[in-house]
C-alpha positions in Angstrom: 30.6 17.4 43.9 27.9 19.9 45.0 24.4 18.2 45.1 22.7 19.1 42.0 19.1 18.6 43.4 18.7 21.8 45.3 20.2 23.9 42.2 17.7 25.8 40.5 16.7 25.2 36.3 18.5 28.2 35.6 21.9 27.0 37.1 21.3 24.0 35.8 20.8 25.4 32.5 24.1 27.6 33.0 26.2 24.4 34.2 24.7 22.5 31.0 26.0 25.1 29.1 29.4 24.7 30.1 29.7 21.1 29.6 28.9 19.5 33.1 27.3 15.8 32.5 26.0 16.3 36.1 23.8 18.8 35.2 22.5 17.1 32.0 21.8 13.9 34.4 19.9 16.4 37.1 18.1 17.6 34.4 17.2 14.6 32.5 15.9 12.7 36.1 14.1 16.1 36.9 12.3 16.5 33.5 12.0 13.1 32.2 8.6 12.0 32.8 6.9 15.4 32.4 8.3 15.3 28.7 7.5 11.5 28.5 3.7 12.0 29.5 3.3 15.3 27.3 4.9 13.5 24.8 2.4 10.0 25.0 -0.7 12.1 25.6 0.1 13.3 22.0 1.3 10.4 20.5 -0.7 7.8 21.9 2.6 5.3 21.9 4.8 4.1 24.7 7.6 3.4 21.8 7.2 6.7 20.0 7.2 9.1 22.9 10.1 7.5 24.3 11.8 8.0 21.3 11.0 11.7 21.1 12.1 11.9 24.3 15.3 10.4 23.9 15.9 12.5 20.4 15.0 15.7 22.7 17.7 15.1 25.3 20.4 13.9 22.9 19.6 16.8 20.5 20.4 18.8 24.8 23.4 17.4 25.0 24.7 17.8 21.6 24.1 21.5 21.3 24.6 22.0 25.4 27.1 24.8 24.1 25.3 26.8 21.6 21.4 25.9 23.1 20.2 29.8 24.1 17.2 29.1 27.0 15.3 32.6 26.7 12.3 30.9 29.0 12.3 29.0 32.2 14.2 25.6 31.5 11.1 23.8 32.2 9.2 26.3 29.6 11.8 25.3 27.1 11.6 21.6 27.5 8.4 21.6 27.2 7.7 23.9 24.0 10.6 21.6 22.7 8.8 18.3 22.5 5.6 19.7 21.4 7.3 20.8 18.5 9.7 17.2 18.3 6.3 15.5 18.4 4.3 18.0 16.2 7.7 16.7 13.8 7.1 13.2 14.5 3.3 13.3 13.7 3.5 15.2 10.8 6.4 12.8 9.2 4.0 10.3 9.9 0.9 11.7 7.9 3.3 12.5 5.4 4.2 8.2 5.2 1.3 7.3 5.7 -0.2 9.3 2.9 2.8 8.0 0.6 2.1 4.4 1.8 -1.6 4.6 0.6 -0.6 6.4 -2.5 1.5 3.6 -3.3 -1.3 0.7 -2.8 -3.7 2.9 -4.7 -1.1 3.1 -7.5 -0.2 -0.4 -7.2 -4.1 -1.4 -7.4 -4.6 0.7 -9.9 -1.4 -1.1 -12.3 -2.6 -4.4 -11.6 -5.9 -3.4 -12.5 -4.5 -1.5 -16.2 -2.4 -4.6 -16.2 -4.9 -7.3 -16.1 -7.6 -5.0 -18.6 -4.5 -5.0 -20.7 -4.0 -8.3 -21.0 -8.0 -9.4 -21.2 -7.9 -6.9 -23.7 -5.3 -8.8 -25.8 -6.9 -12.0 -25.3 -10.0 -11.3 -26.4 -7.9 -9.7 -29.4 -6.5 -13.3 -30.1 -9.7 -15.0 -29.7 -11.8 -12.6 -32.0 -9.4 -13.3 -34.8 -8.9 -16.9 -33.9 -13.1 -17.6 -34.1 -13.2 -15.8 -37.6 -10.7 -18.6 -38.9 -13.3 -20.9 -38.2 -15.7 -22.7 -40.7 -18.9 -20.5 -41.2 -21.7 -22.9 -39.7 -18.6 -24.0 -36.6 -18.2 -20.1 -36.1 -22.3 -18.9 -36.2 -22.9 -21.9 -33.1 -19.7 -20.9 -31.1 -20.9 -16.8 -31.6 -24.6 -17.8 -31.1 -23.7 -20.2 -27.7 -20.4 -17.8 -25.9 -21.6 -13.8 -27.7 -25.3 -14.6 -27.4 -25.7 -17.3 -24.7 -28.5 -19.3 -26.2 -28.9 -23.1 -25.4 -28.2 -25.8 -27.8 -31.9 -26.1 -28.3 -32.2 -22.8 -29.5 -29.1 -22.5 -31.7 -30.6 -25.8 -33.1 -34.2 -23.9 -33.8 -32.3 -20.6 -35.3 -30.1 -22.7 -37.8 -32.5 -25.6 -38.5 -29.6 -28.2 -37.2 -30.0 -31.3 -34.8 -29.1 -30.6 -31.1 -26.5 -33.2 -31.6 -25.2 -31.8 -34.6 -24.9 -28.1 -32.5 -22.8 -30.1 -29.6 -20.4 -31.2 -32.7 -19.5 -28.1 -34.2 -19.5 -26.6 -30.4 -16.6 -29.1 -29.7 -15.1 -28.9 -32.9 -14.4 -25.0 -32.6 -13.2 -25.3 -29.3 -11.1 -27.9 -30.3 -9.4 -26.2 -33.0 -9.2 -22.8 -31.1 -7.4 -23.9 -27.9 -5.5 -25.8 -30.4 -4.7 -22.3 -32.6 -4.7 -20.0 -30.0 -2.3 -22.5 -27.5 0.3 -22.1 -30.4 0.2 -18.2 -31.0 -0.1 -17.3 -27.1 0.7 -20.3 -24.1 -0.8 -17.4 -21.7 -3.8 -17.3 -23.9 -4.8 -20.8 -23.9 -6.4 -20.4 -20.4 -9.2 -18.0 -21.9 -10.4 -20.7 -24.5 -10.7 -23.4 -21.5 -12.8 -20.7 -19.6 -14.9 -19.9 -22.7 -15.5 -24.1 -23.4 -17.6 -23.8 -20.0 -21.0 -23.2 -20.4 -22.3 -20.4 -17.9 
């Protein structure tokens, strides 16, 4: 076996051509770390430009027979994984565009999701409070739409304080007790609304 060292790229390149695994080893321990730093400097990523590396000299050896070197070897290799790593980059702007598209979409159908479902709720609720008796319904409206105090529902309606605290619990009472049976999901909305702010 001749010593492939001293050959030149171009015989090299001939020998590669015609099958010899010799040359493809000469080459790949000639060429190797040249491609690997071009390819890093680019790609910022031991993993990733060993990768593109590796995909550049299987895609060598694979086409060995039909690969037409125009160039110095050297000038080929090199204009080679540019272009492998101008691939590799743009792939990646292409998934991580798609990624964020996806979490944007995904936020956004929670989001419809959730106003959806508040939506219906408050549906619920709205038709639930008219079902209750007039003076039970005007405190509940005055205290949870309006946010007075008892003392003030108490001055609009000329009532006790005492007697706004027992309608208050009276309509909350009834509409967890309405609303529980038409919707289970609902029921958590009328324990939110029983809290005073």
């Amino acid at each position: 076996m001749r010593n492939l060292e001293k050959l030149s790229d171009n015989k090299l390149a001939v020998l590669l051509c015609e099958g010899s695994d010799a040359a493809f080893e000469e080459i790949f321990n000639r060429y190797w770390s040249a491609l690997y730093a071009a390819a890093y400097k680019r790609l910022k990523s031991h993993e990733k430009a060993e990768e593109t590396v590796q995909d550049l000299f299987t895609h060598l050896w694979t086409k060995r027979k039909c690969i037409k070197i125009h160039t110095s070897l050297a000038a080929y290799l090199h204009t080679a994984i540019r272009y492998m790593v101008f691939n590799n980059m743009q792939k990646e702007g292409v998934r991580e565009s798609y990624r964020i598209s996806q979490q944007t979409t995904n936020s956004y159908d929670n989001s419809t999701e959730e106003t959806i479902l508040i939506n219906d709720l408050n549906k619920i609720l709205e038709k639930e409070v008219n079902h209750l008796p007039p003076k039970c319904r005007s405190v509940y409206e005055l205290s949870r739409k309006h946010y007075k105090t008892n003392r003030e529902i108490a001055a609009v309606l000329g009532i006790s304080e005492k007697t706004v605290e027992g309608h208050l619990t009276k309509a909350i009472r009834q509409l967890k007790i309405r609303i529980y049976g038409i919707n289970k999901l609902a029921s958590w909305l009328i324990i939110i609304l029983s809290i005073k702010n």
